[in-house]
DOMAR-812073 format. One line per field, with one value per residue (C-alpha): x, y, z. Coordinates in nm, 4 decimals. Example, Ala and Ser with C-alpha at 12.3 -4.5 7.8 and 13.67 -1.06 7.14 Angstrom:
<atoms>
x: c(1.2300; 1.3670)
y: c(-0.4500; -0.1060)
z: c(0.7800; 0.7140)
</atoms>
This chain:
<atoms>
x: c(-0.3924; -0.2286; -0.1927; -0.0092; -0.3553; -0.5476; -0.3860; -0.3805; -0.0437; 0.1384; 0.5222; 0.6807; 0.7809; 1.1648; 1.2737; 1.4855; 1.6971; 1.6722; 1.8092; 2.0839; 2.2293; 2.1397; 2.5396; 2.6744; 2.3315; 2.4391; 2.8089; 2.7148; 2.4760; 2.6407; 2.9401; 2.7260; 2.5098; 2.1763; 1.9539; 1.5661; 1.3506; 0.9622; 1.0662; 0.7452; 0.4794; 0.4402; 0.7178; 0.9312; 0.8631; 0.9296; 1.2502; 1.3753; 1.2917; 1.4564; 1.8128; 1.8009; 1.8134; 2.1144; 2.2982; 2.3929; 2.6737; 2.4224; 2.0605; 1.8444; 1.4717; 1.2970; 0.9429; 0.6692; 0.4259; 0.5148; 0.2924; 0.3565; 0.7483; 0.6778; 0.5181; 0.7951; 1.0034; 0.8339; 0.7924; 1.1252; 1.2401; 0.9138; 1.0652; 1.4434; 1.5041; 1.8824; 2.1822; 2.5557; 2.4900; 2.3571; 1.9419; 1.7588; 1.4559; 1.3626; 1.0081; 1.0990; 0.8950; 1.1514; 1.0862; 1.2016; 1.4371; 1.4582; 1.5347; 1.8397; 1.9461; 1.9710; 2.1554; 2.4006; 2.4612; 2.5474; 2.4569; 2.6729; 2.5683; 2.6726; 2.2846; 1.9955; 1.6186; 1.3428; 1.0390; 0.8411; 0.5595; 0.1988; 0.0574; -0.3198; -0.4540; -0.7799; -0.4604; -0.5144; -0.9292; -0.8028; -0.5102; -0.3582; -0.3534; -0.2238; 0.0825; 0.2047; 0.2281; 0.4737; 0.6879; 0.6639; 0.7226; 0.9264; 1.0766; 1.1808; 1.3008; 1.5525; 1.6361; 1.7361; 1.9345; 2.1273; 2.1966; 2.3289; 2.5896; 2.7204; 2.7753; 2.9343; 2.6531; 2.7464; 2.4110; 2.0856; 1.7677; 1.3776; 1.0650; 0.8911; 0.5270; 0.4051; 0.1909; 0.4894; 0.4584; 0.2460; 0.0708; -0.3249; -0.3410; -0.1701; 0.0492; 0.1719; 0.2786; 0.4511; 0.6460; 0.7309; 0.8353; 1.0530; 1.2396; 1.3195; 1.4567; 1.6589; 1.8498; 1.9846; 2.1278; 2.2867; 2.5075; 2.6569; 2.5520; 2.4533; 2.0738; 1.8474; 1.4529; 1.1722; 0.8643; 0.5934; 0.2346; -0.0124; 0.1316; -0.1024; -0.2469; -0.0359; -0.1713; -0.4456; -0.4977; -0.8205; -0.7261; -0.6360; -0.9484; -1.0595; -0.9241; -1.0820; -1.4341; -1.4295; -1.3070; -1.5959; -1.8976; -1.9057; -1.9342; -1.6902; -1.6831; -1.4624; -1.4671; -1.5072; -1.3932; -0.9956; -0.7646; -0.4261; -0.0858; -0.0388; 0.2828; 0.3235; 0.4996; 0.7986; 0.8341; 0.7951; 1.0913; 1.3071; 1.2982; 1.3875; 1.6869; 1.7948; 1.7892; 1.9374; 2.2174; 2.2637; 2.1394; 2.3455; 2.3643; 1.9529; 1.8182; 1.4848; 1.3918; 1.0360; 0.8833; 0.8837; 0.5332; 0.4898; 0.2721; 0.4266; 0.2062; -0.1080; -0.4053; -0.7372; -1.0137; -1.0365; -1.4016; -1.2408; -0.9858; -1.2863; -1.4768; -1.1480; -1.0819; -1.3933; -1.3964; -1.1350; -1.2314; -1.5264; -1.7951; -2.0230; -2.0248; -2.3875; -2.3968; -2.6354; -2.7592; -2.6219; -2.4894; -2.7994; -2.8957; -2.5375; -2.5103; -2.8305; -2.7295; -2.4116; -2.6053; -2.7492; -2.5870; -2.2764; -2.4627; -2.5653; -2.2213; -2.3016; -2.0820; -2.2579; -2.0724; -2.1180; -1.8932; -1.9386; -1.7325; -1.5037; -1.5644; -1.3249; -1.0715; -0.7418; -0.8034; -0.5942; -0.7230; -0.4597; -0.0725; 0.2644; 0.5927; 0.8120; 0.6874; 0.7972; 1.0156; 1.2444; 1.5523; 1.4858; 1.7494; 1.5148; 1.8179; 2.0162; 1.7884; 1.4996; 1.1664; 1.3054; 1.3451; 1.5509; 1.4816; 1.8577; 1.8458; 2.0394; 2.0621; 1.7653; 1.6401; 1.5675; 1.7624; 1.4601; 1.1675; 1.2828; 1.3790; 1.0716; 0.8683; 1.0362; 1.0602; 0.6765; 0.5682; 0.7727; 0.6072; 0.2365; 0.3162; 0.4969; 0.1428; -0.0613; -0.2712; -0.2926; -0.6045; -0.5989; -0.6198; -0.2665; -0.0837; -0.2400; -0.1250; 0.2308; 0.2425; 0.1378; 0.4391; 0.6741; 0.5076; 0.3425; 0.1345; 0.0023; -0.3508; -0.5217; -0.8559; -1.0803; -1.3841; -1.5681; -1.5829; -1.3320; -1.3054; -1.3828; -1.7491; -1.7724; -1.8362)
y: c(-0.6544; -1.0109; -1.1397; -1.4511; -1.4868; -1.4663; -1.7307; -1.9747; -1.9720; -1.9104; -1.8392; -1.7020; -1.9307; -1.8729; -1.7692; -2.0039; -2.0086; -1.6163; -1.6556; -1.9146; -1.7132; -1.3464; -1.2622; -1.3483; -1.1733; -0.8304; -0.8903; -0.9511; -0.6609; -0.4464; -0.5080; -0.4874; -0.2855; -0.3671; -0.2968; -0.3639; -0.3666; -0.3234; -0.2166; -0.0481; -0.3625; -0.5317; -0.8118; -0.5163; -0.3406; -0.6715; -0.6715; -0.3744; -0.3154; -0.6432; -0.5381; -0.1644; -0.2900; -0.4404; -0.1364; -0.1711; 0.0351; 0.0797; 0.0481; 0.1656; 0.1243; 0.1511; 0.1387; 0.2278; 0.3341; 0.6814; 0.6950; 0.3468; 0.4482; 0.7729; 0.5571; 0.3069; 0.6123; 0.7383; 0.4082; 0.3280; 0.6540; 0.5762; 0.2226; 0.2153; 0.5464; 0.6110; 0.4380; 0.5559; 0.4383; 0.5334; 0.5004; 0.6427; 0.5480; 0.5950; 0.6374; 0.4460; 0.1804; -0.0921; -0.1227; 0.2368; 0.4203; 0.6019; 0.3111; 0.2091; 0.5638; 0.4914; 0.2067; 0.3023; 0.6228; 0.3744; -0.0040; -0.0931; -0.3112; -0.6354; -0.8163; -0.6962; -0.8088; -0.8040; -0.8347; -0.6563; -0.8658; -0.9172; -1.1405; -1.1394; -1.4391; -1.1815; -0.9864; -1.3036; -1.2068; -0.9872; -0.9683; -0.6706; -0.6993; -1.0541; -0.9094; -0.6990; -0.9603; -1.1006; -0.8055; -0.7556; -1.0884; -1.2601; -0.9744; -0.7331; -0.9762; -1.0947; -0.7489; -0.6588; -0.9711; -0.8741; -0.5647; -0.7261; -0.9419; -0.6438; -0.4857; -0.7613; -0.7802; -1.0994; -1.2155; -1.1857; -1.2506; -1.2934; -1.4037; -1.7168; -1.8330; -2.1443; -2.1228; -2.2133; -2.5927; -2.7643; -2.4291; -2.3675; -2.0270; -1.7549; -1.5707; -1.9351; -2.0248; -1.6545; -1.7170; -2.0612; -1.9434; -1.6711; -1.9725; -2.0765; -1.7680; -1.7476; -2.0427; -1.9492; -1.6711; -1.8361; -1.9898; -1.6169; -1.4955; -1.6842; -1.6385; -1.7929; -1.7857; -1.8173; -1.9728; -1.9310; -1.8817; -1.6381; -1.2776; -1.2436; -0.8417; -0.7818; -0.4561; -0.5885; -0.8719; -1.0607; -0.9765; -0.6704; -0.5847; -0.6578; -0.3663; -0.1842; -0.3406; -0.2202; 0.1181; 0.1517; 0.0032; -0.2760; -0.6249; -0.8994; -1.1545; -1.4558; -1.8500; -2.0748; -2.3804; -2.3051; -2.3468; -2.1972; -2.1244; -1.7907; -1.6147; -1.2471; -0.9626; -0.9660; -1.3581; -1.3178; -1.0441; -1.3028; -1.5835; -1.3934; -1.2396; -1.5730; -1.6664; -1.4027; -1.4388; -1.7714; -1.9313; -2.1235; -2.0889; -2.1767; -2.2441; -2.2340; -2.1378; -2.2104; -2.2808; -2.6049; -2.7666; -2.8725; -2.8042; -2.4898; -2.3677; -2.4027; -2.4287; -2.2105; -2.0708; -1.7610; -1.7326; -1.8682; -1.5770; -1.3706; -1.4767; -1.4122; -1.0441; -0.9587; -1.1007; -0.9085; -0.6307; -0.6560; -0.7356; -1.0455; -1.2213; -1.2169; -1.4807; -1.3485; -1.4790; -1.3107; -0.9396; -0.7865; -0.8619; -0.8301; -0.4534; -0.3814; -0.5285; -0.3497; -0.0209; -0.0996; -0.4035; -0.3178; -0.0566; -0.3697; -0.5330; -0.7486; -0.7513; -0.8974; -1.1651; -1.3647; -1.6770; -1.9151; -2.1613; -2.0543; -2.0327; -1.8308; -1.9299; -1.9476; -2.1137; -2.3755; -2.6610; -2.7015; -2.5482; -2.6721; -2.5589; -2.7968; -3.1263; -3.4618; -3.4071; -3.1725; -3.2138; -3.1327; -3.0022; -3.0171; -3.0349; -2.7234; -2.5096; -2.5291; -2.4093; -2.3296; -2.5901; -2.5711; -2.6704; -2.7862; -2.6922; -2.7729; -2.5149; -2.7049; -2.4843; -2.5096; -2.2416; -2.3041; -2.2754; -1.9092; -1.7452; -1.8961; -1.7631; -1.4485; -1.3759; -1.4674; -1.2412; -0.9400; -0.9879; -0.9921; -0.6598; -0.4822; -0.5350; -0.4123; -0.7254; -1.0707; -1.2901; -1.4613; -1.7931; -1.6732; -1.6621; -1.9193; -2.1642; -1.9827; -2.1071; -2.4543; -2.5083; -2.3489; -2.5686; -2.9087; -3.0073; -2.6646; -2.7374; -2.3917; -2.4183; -2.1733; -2.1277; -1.7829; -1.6406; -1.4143; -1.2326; -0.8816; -1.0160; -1.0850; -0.8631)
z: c(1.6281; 1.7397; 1.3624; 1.5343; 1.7286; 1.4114; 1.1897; 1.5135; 1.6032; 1.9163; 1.7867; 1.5678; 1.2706; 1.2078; 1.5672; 1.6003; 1.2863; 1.2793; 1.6918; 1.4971; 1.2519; 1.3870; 1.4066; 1.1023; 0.9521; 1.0993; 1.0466; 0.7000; 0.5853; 0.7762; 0.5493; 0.2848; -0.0169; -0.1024; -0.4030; -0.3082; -0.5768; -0.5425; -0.2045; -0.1136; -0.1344; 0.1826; 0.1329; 0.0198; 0.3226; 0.5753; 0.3755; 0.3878; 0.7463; 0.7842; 0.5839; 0.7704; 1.1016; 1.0664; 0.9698; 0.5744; 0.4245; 0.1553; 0.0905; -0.1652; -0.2652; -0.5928; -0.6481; -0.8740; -0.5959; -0.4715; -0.1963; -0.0094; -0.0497; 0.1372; 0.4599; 0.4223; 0.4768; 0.7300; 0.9352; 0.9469; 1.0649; 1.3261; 1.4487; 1.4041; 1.3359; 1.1012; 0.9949; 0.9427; 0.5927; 0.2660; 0.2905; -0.0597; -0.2100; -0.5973; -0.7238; -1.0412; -1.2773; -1.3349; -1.6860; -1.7471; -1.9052; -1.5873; -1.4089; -1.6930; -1.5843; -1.2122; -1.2993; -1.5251; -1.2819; -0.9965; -1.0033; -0.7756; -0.4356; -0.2977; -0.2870; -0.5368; -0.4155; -0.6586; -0.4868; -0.7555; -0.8609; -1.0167; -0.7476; -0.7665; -0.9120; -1.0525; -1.2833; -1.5125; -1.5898; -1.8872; -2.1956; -2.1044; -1.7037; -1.7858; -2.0320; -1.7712; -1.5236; -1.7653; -1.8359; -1.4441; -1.3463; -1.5916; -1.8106; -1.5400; -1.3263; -1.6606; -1.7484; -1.4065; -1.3459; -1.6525; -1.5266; -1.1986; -1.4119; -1.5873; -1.2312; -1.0721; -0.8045; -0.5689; -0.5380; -0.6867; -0.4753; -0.6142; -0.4871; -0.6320; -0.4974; -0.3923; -0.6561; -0.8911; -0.7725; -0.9957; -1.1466; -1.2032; -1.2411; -1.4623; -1.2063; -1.0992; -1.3941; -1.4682; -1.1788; -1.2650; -1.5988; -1.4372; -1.2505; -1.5579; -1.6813; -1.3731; -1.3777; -1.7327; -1.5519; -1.2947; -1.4989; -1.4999; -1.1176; -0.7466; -0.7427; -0.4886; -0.4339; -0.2085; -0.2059; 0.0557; 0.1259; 0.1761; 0.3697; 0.6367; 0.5739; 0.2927; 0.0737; -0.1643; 0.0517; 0.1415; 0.4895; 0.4561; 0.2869; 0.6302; 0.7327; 0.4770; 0.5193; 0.8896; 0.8304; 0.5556; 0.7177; 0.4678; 0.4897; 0.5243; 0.2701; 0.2614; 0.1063; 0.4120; 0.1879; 0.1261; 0.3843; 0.3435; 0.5130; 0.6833; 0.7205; 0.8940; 0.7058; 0.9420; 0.8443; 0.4514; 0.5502; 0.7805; 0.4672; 0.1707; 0.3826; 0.5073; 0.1244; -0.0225; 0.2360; 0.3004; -0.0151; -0.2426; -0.6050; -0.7660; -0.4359; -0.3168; 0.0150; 0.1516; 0.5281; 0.6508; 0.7084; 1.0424; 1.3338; 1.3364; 1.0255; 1.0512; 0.7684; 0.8349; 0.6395; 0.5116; 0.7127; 1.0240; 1.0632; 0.9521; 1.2455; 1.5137; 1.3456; 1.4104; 1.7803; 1.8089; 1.6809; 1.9132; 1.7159; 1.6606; 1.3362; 1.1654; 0.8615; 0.5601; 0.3088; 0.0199; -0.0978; -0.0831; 0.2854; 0.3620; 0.2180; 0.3886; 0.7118; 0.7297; 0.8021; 1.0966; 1.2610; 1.3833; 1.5886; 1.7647; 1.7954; 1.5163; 1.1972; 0.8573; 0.7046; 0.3626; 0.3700; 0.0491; -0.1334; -0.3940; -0.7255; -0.9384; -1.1689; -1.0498; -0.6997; -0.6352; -0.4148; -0.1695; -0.0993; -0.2080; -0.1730; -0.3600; -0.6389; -0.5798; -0.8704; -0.6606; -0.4321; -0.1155; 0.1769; 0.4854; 0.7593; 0.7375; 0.9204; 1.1595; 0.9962; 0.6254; 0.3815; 0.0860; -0.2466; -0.4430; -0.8306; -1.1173; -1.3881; -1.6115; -1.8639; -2.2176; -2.4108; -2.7399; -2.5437; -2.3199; -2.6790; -2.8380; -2.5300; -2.5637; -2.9371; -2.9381; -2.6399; -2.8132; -3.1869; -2.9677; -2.8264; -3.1040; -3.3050; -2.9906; -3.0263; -2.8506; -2.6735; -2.3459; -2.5343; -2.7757; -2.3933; -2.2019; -2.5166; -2.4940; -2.1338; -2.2065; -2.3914; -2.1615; -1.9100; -2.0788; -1.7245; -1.6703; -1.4700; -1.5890; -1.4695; -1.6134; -1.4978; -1.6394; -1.2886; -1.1449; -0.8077; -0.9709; -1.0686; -0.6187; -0.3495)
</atoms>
């Protein structure tokens, strides 16, 4: 599968600044010990494929999903084979005690990674899914960058979202928040970030449901009114390396709009997977025809298809990497551009936030409404836009 072909591009988007700085990459991880967290999701994967291959002294990889670890495990072994150094992976939750243990029994590595996340904007539909995208995105992401001051870890690396400029849904906003939380921290440690769109067939993807919708004899469904910016898994990889690496102290890195990155529907790259897949796209009407359809029409070379506008809450109406209130450092490299931060935080508002989210959980009980008011005041021009549908009630 050409997923270059499918989000209608023709190169690959940081070859030349990857081509740039390729030696002092490998001369510097493989000098070097490396902590991935949420190694195991597909950005975790691009990275740690990405850190590997450059021979580290040290590398390990913790995630909560035992089964995806085991394929990362066995695909590197597939595509680069082994390394003179230490290569582990943990099955561990980060919130853990287990994880504390692993820790305190080690700790020790040059560059720590969290790539552990909460990304789907549908995690937000209920309470409960949307107070674990806090602990996971805001809390863990604190608590482990604590740990990495205690350890003297050099630098600490996390992924951001472009979702975090200018916020209208939940997980947005978490990761917004986070940034906050990590600049009061790098008054103690070098952190940098990364923001960037949509990884093209990342696990739990609308794309990669693709996959899943072929495999299954099911029909593809996709909004043909949002246009976004693709990146492959290898790139998501090549950015948050270059940040963690070469980032200064609280920056941002992000791709560079240009011609380079292009915007397409979700229905057009519908309509090219299935070409290439060999198959004709049928357009129905709605579910039911579309269900029905999809028992006899690919048989045909035909592939039902229900493409609609989008609905839900949480969709934002167009991409961002950066607001017009941030500095921007668009000449260092080629095809990343780097946001320059000051360590602006307000000391109240994070323990407020914090003391507040602590007292909902120790009594067990808290509404949607109790944290989507929590994150107005951590961030006064949140656009929340609720709208009472969510992707779970869709096809």
């Amino acid at each position: 599968m050409n997923i270059l072909n499918l989000i209608g591009r023709k190169e690959e988007l940081f070859r030349d600044d990857i081509k740039n700085y390729n030696q002092m990459l490998k001369s510097i991880v493989s000098s070097s010990s490396f902590l991935v967290i949420g190694g195991a999701g597909s950005i975790g994967q691009a990275v740690t494929k990405e850190i590997f291959k450059r021979s580290p002294q040290k590398l390990h990889v913790v995630d909560i999903s035992e089964n995806n670890m085991v394929e990362l495990v066995r695909d590197i072994r597939s595509s680069f084979g082994y390394i003179a150094g230490d290569f582990s992976t943990f099955a561990l939750d980060v919130g853990s005690v287990e994880y504390d243990a692993f820790i305190k029994a080690d700790g020790k590595y040059d560059y720590v990674l969290n790539l552990s996340a909460l990304k789907h904007v549908r995690s937000e539909k209920d309470p409960f899914t949307l107070m674990r995208m806090i602990d996971v995105n805001i809390f863990n992401t604190d608590k482990t960058l604590q740990q990495s001051i205690e350890n003297g870890v050099k630098k600490y690396f996390c992924v951001s979202t472009d979702k975090a400029a200018n916020p209208v849904n939940m997980m947005g906003a978490s990761k917004r928040i986070m940034e906050s939380f990590v600049m009061r921290r790098s008054k103690q440690i070098n952190v940098s970030m990364a923001r960037f769109a949509n990884v093209a067939f990342s696990d739990g993807s609308l794309l990669h449901g693709f996959n899943q919708r072929i495999e299954k004899n099911q029909p593809i469904v996709a909004p043909n009114d949002i246009k976004r910016y693709f990146v492959t898994p290898q790139e998501s990889g090549e950015l948050c390396l270059m940040s963690c690496i070469f980032g200064e102290n609280r920056d941002i890195f992000f791709p560079k709009l240009s011609e380079d990155l292009h915007l397409i529907t979700f229905a057009d790259i519908a309509v090219k997977y299935l070409e290439e897949k060999g198959y004709e796209p049928y357009l129905c009407r709605d579910e039911d025809e579309a269900r029905e359809l999809s028992k006899t029409l690919p048989e045909e070379g035909k592939w039902p298809c229900l493409f609609s506008a989008s609905d839900t809450t949480g969709e934002k109406d167009f991409e961002e990497f950066f607001t017009n209130k941030e500095t921007l450092d668009m000449d260092r490299f080629d095809n990343l551009g780097v946001i320059k931060n000051e360590a602006i935080y307000e000391e109240k508002l994070l323990n407020d936030f914090e003391r507040t989210i602590k007292a909902y959980k120790k009594n067990l009980s808290w509404t949607k409404e109790d944290i989507v008011k929590e994150f107005h005041i951590m961030i006064p021009d949140f656009g929340h836009k609720e709208t009472g549908k969510y992707l779970d009630g869709k096809m």
